[in-house]
PLY file of the C-alpha trace (Angstrom):
ply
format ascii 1.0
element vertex 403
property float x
property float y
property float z
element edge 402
property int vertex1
property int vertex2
end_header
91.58 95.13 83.77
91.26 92.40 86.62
91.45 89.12 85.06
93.71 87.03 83.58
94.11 86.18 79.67
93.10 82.62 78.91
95.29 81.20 78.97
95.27 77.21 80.69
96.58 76.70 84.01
96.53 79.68 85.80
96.66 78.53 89.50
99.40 75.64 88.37
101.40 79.45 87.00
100.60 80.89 90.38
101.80 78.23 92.16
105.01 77.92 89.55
106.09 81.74 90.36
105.83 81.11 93.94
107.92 78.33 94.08
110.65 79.86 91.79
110.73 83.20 93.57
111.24 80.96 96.84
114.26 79.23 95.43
116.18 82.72 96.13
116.07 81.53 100.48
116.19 77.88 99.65
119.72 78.95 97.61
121.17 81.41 100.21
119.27 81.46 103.44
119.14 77.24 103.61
123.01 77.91 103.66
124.05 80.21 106.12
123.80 77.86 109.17
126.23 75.86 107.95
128.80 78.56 106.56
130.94 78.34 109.84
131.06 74.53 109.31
132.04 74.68 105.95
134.67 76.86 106.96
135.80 74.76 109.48
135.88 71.63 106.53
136.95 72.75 103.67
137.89 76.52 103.92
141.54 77.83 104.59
143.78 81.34 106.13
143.73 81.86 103.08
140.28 81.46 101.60
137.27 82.14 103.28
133.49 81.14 102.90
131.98 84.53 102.22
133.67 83.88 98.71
130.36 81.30 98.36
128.03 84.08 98.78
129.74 86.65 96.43
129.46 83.87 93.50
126.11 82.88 94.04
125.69 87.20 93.83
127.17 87.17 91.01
125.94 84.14 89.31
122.31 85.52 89.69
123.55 88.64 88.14
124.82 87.14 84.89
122.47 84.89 84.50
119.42 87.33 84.88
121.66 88.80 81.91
122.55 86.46 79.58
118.74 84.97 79.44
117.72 88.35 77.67
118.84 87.33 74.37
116.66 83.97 74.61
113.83 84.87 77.32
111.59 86.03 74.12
112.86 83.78 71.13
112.38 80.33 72.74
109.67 80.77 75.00
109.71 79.97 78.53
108.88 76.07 79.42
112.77 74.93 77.56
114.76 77.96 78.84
112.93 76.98 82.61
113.32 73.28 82.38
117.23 73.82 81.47
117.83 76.34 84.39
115.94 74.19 87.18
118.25 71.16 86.09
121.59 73.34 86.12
120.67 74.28 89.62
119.91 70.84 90.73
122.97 69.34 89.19
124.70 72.54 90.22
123.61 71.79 94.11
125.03 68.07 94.19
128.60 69.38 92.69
128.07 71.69 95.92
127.72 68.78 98.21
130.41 67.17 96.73
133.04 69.59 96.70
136.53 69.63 98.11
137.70 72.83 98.53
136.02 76.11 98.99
137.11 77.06 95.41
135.38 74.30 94.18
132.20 75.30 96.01
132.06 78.73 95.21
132.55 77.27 91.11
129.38 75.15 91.81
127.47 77.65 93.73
128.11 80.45 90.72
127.01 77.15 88.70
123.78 77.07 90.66
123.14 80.84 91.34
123.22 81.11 87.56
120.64 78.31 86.66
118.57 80.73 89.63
118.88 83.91 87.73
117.49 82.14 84.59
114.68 80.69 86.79
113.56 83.92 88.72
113.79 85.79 84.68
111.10 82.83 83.72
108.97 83.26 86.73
108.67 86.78 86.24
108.03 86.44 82.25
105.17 84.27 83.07
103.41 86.00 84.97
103.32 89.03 82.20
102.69 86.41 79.66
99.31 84.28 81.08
97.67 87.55 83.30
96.84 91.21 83.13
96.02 94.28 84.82
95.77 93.77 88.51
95.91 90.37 88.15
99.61 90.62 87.56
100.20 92.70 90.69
98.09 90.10 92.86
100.51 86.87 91.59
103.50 89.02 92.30
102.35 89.80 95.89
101.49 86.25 96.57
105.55 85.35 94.91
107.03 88.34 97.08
104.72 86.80 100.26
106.02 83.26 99.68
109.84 84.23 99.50
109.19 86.16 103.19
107.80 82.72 104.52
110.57 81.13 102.90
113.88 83.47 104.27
111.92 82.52 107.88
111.85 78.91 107.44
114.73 78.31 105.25
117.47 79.16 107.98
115.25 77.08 110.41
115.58 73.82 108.26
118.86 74.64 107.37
119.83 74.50 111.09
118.17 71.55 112.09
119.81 69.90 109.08
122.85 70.71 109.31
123.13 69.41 112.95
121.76 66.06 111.48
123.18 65.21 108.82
126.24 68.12 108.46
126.68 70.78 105.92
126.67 68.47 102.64
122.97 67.41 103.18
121.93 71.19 102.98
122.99 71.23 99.24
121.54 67.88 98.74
118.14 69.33 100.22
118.38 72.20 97.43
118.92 69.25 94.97
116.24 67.48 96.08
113.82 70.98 95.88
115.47 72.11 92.19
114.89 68.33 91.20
111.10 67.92 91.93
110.43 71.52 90.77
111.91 70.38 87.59
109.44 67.56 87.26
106.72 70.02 88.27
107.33 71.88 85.11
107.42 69.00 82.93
104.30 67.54 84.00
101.98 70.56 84.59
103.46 73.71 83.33
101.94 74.71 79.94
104.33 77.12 77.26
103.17 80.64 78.15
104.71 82.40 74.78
103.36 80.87 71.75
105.52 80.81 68.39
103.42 83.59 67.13
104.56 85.94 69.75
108.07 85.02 69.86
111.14 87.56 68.95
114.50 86.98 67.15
117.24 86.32 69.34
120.10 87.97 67.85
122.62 89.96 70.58
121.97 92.99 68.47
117.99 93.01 69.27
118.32 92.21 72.94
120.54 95.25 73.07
117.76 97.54 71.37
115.07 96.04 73.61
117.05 96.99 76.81
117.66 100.52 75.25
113.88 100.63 74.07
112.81 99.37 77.95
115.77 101.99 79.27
113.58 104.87 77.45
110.09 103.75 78.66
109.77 105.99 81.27
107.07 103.74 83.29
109.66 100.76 82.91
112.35 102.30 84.14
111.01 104.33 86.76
109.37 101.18 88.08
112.53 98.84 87.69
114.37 101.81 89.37
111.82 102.04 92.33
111.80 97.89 92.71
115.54 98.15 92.57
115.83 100.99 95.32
113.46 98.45 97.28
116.17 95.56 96.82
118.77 98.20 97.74
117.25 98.80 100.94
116.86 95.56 101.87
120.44 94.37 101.15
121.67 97.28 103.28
119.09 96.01 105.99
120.43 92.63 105.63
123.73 93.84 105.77
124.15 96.36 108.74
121.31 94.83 110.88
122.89 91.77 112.56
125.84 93.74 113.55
123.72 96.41 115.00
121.41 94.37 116.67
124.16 91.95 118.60
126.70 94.11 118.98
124.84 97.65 119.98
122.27 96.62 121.74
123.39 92.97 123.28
121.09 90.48 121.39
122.48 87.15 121.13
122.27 85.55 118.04
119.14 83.61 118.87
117.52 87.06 119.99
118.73 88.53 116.51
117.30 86.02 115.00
114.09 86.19 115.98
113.74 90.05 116.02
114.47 89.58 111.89
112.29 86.81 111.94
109.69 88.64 112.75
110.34 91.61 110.50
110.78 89.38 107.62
107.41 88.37 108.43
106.17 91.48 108.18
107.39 92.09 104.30
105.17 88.37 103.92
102.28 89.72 105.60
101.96 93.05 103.65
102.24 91.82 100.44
99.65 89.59 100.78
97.59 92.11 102.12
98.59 94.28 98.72
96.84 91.35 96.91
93.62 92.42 98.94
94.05 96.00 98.76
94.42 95.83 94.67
90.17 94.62 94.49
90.35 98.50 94.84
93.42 100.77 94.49
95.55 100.08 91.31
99.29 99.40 91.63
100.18 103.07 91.03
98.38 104.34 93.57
99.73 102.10 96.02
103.23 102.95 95.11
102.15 106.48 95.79
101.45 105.73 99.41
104.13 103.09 99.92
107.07 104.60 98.44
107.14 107.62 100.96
105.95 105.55 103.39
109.56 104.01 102.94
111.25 107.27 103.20
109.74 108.14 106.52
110.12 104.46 108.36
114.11 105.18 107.14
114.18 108.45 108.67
112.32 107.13 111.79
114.86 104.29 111.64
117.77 107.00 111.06
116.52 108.86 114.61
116.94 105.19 116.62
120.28 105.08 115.18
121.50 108.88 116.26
119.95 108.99 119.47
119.26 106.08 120.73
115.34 106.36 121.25
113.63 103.31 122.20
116.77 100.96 122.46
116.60 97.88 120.56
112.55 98.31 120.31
113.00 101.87 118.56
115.44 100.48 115.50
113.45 97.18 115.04
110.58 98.96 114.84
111.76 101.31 111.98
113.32 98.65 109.89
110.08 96.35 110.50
108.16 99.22 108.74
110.43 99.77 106.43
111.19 95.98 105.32
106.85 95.92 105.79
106.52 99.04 103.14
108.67 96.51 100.53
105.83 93.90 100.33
103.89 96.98 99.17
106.32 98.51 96.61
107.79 95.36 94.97
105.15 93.43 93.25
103.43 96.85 92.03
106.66 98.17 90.68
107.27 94.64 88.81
103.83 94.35 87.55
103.37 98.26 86.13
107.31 97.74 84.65
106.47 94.32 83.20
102.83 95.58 81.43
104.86 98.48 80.15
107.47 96.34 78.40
105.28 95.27 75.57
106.25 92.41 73.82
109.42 92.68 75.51
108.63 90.83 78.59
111.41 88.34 78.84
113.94 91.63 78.38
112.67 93.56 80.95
112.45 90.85 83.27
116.07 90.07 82.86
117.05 93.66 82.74
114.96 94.34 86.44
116.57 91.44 88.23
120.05 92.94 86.93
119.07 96.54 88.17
117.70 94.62 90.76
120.98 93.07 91.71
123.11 95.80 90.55
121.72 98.68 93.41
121.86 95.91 95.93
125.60 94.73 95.76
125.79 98.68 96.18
123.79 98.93 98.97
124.77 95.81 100.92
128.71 97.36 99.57
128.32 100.81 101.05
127.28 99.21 104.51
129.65 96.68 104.25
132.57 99.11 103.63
131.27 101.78 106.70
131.72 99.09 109.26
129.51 101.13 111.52
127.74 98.88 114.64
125.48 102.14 115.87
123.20 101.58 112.69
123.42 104.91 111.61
125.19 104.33 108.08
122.92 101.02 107.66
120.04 103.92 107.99
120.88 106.61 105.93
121.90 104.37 103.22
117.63 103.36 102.97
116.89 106.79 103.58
119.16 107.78 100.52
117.08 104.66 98.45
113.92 105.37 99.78
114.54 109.09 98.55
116.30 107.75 95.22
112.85 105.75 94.66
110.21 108.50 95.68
112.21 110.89 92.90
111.10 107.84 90.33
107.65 107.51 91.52
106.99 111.47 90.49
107.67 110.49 86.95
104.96 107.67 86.95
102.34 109.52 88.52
102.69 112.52 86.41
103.23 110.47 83.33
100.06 108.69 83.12
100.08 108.14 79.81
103.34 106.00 80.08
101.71 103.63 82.72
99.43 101.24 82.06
95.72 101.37 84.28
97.28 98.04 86.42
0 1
1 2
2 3
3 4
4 5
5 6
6 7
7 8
8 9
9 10
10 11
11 12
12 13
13 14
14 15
15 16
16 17
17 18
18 19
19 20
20 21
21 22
22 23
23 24
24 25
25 26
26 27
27 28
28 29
29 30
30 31
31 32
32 33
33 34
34 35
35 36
36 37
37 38
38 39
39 40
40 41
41 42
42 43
43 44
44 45
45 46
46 47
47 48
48 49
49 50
50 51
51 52
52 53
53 54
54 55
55 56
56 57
57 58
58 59
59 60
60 61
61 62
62 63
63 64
64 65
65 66
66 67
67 68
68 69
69 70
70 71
71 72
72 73
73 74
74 75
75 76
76 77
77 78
78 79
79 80
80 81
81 82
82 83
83 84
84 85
85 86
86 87
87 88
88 89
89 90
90 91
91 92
92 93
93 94
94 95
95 96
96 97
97 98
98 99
99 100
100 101
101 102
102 103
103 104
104 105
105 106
106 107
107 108
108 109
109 110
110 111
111 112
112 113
113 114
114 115
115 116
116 117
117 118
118 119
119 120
120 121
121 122
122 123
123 124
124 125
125 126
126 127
127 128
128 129
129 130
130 131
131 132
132 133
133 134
134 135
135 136
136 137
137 138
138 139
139 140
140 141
141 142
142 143
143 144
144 145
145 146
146 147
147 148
148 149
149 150
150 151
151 152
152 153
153 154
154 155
155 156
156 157
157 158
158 159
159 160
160 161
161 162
162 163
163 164
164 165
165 166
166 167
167 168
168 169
169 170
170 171
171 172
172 173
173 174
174 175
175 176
176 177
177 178
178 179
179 180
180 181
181 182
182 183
183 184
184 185
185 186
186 187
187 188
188 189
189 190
190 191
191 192
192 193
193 194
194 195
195 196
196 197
197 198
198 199
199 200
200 201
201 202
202 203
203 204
204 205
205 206
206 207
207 208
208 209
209 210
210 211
211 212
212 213
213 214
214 215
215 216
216 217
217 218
218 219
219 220
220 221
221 222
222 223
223 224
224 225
225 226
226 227
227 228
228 229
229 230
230 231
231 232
232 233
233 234
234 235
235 236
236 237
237 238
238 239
239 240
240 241
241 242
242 243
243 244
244 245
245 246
246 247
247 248
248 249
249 250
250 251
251 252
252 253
253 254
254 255
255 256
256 257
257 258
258 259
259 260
260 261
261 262
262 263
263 264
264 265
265 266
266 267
267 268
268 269
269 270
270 271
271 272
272 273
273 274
274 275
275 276
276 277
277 278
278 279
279 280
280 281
281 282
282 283
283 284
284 285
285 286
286 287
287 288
288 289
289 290
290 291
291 292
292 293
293 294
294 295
295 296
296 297
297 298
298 299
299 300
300 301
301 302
302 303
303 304
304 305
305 306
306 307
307 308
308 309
309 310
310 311
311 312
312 313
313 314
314 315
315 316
316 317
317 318
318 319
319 320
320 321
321 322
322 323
323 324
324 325
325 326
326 327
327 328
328 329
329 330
330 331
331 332
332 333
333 334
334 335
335 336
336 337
337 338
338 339
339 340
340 341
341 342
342 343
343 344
344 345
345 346
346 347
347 348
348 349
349 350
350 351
351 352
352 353
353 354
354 355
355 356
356 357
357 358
358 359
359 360
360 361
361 362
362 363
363 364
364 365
365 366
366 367
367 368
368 369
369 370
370 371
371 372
372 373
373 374
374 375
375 376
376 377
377 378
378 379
379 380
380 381
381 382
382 383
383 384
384 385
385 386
386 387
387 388
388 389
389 390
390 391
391 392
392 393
393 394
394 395
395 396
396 397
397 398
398 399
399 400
400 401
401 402
């Protein structure tokens, strides 16, 4: 099963689940240049601007989990329209805002129009194509948001020694604004009346309890969330580790994750190649302990110091790499699994999603550890959490579908 269903517009759906998986940097990584500034501005002693981040956590979180009760009752073009002009609006309260409490109100505001977005994308996708095809769109989305968290912080820079910190929310105005207009114009309805489901709160909860009990959905939203995982602890411990271990400046730090952020870009484009001939389970069956051995590899820099700076990069570049492999695979088998309940299980992933990687990015957090070791065995305890899951696909093949 390589094609798509017919159903119109497929490149203009491509094109829409790039750009809405990209909105994830454009929300967070535009911003982080100009965090100290907004500090500086508006913060206080008392209140900090980290508080920005954790709403815009948890506003993807809740919204990713209030959209299951409409995601399959009012199709997708309304629910997607609605969310793209929340974050819009959302990002000029941002740029207008006084205080840091306000921000964070606006940024929750706008983090939970995202959620609602990324849900949408990822409905889509299971809605217009099938078998590999579904895989191959994902890989392309997962390749985009890599080229994105590069360039984002870039622009974000640049910007915000411009025009100052207010013009980077205007610029995610701006982007949520034309994408809006994007989907009025060209974006077709994906789920016809016909295949629509009642949207009562008692339904959505069976649906997630019916997804919760398909072992090849929840093994797959388990492995895609022990990806996340590892890549919010990466995000987490890395910059520490990296400056204050081994000496980079911030510009050198910068460019070393650059580059490995690059690599998750470039491998899941190459996945897209590689699925003219393997299906998405068999990839998973490579890539998954691939992941478990670039975290132990990573876990030896840490402890003894082998290869300096070089030795650690190089195992969190293959490990960040072996993500571009195991995300759209695990999204695409869990989403063909999920039936008719495609707008469920995408809401419940991106809360698993989320869910393991507040824990991750938490348990790093909390360690305060510069040497990189408890950054390390935190993937290597995903990684293994993740290969335990894959064992259940591959020797339930009956519970899989042949993507």
């Amino acid at each position: 099963m390589n094609e798509s269903r017919e159903t119109p517009g497929g490149t203009t759906l491509v094109l829409l689940t790039c750009l809405l998986f990209a909105l994830g940097p454009v929300a967070v990584d535009l911003s982080l240049p100009a965090l100290p500034a907004i500090q500086q501005s508006i913060g206080t002693a008392a209140q900090h601007v980290e508080l920005t981040l954790t709403a815009v956590l948890l506003g993807m979180a809740v919204g990713q989990f209030l959209v299951g009760a409409v995601a399959d009752a009012y199709g997708r073009r309304l629910p997607l329209i609605a969310s793209l002009a929340l974050f819009s609006g959302a990002a000029v309260a941002c740029a207008m805002s006084t205080s840091l409490n306000g921000l964070a109100a606006a940024r929750f505001a706008q983090a939970l129009g995202l959620g609602v977005a990324v849900v949408m994308a990822r409905s889509v996708v299971a809605d217009a194509f099938e078998g590999r095809a579904v895989a191959r769109v994902y890989s392309t989305a997962v390749m985009a948001t890599g080229v994105m968290t590069v360039i984002a912080p870039l622009v974000g820079g640049q910007l915000l020694a411009a025009q100052g910190w207010r013009a980077v929310f205007l610029l995610m105005a701006a982007v949520g604004a034309l994408s809006t207009v994007f989907v009025l114009l060209a974006v077709p309805e994906t789920l016809p009346p016909a295949r629509r489901s009642r949207a009562q709160f008692t339904h959505v909860l069976k649906a997630y309890l019916d997804l919760l009990r398909n072992p090849a959905f929840s093994s797959c939203a388990l492995i895609a969330s022990c990806a996340a995982a590892a890549q919010f602890a990466y995000n987490t411990g890395a910059p520490s580790t990296l400056i204050e271990r081994y000496g980079l400046t911030p510009a050198g730090c910068g460019a070393y994750m650059a580059v490995i952020a690059l690599s998750m870009a470039v491998c899941s484009q190459l996945n897209g190649w590689l699925l003219r001939w393997f299906t998405s389970v068999q990839i998973l069956s490579a890539a998954v302990p691939a992941a478990l051995l670039a975290g132990l590899l990573t876990l030896a820099a840490a402890a003894t110091g082998a290869g300096a700076v070089n030795g650690i990069a190089g195992g969190l570049l293959l490990g960040i790499a072996t993500i571009g492999f195991i995300m759209p695979n695990a999204m695409a088998v869990g989403m063909m699994a999920a039936g008719p309940h495609a707008g469920a299980a995408s809401a419940l992933l991106g809360v698993l999603m989320f869910a393991f990687g507040t824990i991750g990015s938490a348990i790093v957090g909390a360690a305060h550890d510069r040497s990189g070791r408890a950054m390390a065995a935190v993937i290597c305890g995903w990684a293994l959490l993740g290969l335990l899951q894959l064992w259940r696909v591959t020797r339930v093949p009956a519970a899989a579908p042949a993507v």
